[in-house]
C-alpha positions as CSV (number, residue, x, y, z in Angstrom):
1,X,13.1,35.8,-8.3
2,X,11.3,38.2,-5.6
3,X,7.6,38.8,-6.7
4,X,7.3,42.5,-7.1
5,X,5.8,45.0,-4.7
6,X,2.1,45.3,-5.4
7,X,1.0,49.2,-6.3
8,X,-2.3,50.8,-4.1
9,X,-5.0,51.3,-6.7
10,X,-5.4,54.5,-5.1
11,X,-2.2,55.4,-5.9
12,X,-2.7,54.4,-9.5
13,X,-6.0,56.3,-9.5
14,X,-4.5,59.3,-8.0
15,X,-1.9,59.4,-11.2
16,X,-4.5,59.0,-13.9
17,X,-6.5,61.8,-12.2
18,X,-3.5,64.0,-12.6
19,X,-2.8,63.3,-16.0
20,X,-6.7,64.2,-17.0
21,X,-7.0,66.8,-15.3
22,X,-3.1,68.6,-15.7
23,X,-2.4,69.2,-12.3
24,X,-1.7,67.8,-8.7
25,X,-4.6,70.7,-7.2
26,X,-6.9,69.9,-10.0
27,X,-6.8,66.3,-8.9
28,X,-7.2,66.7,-5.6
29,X,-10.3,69.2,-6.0
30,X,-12.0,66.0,-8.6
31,X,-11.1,63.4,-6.0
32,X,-12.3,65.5,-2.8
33,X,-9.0,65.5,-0.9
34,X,-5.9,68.1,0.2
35,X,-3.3,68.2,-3.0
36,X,-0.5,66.8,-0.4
37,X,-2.5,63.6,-0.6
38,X,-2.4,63.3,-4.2
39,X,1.2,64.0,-4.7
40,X,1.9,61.4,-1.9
41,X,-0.1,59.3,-3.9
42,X,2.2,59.6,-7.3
43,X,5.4,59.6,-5.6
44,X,4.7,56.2,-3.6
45,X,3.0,54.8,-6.7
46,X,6.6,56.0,-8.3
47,X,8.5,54.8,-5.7
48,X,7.1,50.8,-5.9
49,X,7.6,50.9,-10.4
50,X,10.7,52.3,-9.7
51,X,10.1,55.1,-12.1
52,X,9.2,59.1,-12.7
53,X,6.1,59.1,-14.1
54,X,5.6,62.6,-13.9
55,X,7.7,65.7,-14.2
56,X,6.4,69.2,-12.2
57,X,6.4,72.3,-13.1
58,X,5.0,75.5,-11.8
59,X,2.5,75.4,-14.5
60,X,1.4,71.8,-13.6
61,X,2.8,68.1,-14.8
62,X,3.9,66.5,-17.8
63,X,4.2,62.8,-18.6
64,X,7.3,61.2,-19.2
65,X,8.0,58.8,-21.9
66,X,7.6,55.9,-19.4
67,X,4.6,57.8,-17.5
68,X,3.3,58.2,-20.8
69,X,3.1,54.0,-21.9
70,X,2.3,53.7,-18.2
71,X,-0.7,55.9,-18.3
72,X,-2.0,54.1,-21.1
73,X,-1.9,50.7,-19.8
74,X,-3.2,51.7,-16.5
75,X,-6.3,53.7,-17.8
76,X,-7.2,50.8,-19.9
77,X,-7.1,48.5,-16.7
78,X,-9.2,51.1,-14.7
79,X,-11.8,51.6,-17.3
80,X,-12.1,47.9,-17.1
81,X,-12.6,48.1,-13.5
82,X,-15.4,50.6,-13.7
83,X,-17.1,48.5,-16.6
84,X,-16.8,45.3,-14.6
85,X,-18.7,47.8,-11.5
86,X,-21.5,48.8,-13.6
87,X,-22.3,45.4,-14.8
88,X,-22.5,44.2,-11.1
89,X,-24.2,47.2,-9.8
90,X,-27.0,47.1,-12.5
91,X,-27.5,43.5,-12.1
92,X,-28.0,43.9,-8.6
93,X,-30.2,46.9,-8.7
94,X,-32.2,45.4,-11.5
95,X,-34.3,42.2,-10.8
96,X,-33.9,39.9,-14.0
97,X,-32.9,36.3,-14.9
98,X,-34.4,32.9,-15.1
99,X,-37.3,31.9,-12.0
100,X,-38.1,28.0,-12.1
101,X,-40.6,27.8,-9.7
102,X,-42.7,24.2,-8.6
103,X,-46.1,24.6,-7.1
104,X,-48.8,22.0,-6.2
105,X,-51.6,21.7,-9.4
106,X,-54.9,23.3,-7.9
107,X,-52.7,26.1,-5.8
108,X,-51.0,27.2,-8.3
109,X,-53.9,27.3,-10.5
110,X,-56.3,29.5,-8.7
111,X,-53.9,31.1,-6.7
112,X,-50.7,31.8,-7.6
113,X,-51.4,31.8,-11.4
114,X,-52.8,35.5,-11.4
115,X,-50.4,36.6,-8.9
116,X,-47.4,35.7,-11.1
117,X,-49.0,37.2,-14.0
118,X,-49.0,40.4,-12.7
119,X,-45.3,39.8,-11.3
120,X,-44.3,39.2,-15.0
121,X,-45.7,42.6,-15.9
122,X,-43.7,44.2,-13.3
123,X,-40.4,42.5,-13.8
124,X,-39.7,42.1,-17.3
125,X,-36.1,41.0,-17.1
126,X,-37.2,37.4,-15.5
127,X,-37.9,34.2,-17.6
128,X,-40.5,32.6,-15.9
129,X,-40.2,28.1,-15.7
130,X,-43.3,27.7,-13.8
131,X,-44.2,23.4,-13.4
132,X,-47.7,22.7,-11.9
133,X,-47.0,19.4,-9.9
134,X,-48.0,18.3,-6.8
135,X,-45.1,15.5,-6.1
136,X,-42.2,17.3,-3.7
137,X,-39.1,17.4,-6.5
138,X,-35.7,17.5,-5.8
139,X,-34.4,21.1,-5.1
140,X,-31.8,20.6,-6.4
141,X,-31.0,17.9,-8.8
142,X,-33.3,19.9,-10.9
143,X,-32.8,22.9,-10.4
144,X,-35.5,24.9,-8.7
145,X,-35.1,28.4,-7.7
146,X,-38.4,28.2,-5.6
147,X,-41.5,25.2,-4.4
148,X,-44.2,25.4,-2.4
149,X,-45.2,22.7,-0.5
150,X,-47.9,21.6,1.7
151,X,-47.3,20.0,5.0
152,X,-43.2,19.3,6.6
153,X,-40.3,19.9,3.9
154,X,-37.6,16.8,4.5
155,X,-34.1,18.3,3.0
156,X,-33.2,20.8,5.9
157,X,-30.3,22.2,3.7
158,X,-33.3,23.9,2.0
159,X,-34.2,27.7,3.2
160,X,-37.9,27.3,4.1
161,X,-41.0,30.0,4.7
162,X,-43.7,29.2,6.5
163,X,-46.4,32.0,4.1
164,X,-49.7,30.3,5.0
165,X,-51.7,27.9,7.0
166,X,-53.9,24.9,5.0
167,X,-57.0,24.0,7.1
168,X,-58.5,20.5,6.0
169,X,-61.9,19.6,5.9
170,X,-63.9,16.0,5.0
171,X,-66.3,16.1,2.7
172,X,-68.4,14.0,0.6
173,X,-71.0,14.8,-2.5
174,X,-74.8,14.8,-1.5
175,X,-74.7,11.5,-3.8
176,X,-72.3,9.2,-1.9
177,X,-73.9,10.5,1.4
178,X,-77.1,9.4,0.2
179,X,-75.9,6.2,-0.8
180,X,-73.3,5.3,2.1
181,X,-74.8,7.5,5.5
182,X,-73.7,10.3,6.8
183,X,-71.0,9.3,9.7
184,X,-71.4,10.6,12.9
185,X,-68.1,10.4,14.4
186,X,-64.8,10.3,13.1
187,X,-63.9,6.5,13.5
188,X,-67.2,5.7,11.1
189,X,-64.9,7.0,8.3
190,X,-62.8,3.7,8.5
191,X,-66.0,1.7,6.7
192,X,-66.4,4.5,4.2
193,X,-64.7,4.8,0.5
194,X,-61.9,8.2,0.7
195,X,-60.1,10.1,-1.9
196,X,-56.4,10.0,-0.6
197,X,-54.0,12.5,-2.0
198,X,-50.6,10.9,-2.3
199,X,-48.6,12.9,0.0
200,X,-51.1,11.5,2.6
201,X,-50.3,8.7,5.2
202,X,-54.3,7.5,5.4
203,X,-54.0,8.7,8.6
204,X,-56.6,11.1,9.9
205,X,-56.5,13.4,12.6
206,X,-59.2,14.5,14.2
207,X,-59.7,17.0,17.5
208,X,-62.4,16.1,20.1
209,X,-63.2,17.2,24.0
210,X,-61.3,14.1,25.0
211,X,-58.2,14.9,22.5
212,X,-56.8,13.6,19.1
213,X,-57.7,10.6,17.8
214,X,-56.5,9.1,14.6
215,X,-58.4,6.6,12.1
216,X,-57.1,4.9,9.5
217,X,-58.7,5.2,6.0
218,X,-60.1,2.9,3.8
219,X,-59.2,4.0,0.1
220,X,-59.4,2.9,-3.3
221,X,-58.8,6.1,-5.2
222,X,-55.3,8.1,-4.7
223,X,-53.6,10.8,-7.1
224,X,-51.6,13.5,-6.7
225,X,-53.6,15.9,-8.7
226,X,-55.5,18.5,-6.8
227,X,-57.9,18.2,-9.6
228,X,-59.0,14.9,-9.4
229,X,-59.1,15.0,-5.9
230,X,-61.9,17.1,-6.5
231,X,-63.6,15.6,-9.9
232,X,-63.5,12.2,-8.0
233,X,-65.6,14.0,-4.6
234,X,-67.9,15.9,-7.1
235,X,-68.2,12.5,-9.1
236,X,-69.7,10.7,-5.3
């Protein structure tokens, strides 16, 4: 059995106009084109069903009995096309849904804390899923719309930003520098005790007039809390 010929929504929209509106010139003058358009229009769309939909008159058209159970199908179908638009145009045009978002402890706490707070005021429609971690998860496998991370990201399927630079600094309490000696140069920090955080390697970096060098550190404390990072320091 041959599939039937498909009808040009155009067509179909170019019919129903018609019937709301009584006549061939009143369609054209809603839809913004010549009338000899429109009544192209029907009579293809009646050509491919087969059918007279319509029946003209000097005073305009009038449904037939087929036209008639045609119409009412076919307006039901558009109306459900112009529902299905609106729901996709004010979902687009309206910012709303669920944001799981991942940040590291300490950042997220003196930073980006405030800053989504006021981006919940603004945007009312989003369900906010906000984990303060500062282990790199897995994008995917559960399910985060959005991380920030320090330092390189591994999974290059992921679409990354680079937003901001971290500058790193050593320091030490007045307390363990009073009790250990301030070093001088960089490789003295390979006989002192260091707070490692556990994205670290232990492998410093440091830039001199001769170039980098690299010493490896000696610790016995390492979290992955910002905040202990800096209780431990504070603590000597």
């Amino acid at each position: 059995m041959l599939e039937p010929e498909p009808v040009d929504l155009l067509d179909v929209i170019a019919f129903i106009r018609v019937v709301e509106t009584g006549s061939i010139a009143n369609a054209a003058a809603r839809l913004g084109i010549v009338k000899s358009i429109v009544s192209r229009r029907v009579s293809r769309l009646e050509a491919v069903l087969g059918a007279q939909l319509l029946t003209r008159t000097p005073r305009g058209t009038r449904l037939t009995d087929i036209g008639r159970e045609y119409h009412a199908h076919a307006a039901a179908g558009l109306s459900q096309l112009e529902s299905a638009q609106e729901v996709v145009s004010k979902s687009t045009s309206e910012i709303s849904g669920q944001l799981r978002i991942q940040v590291p402890a300490a950042f997220g706490e003196f930073l980006l804390a405030p800053l989504l707070a006021e981006f919940a005021l603004l945007y009312p429609l989003i369900q906010f899923d906000v984990r303060f971690t500062d282990r790199q998860v897995d994008m995917v496998a559960e399910a985060y719309d959005l991380a920030i991370w320090p330092g390189a990201v591994p999974d290059s399927i992921l679409i990354t930003r680079k937003f901001a630079k971290v500058r790193w600094a050593v320091v030490a309490s007045p307390a363990y520098l009073d009790a250990r000696g301030r070093p001088a140069v960089p490789a003295d920090l390979a006989a002192h005790d260091t707070i490692l955080y556990a994205l670290d390697p232990g492998r410093w970096r440091f830039q001199g007039r001769e170039g980098w060098e690299h010493v490896r550190m000696n610790s016995r404390f390492c979290t992955d809390n910002g905040q202990m990072l800096l209780a431990a320091a504070r603590a000597g």
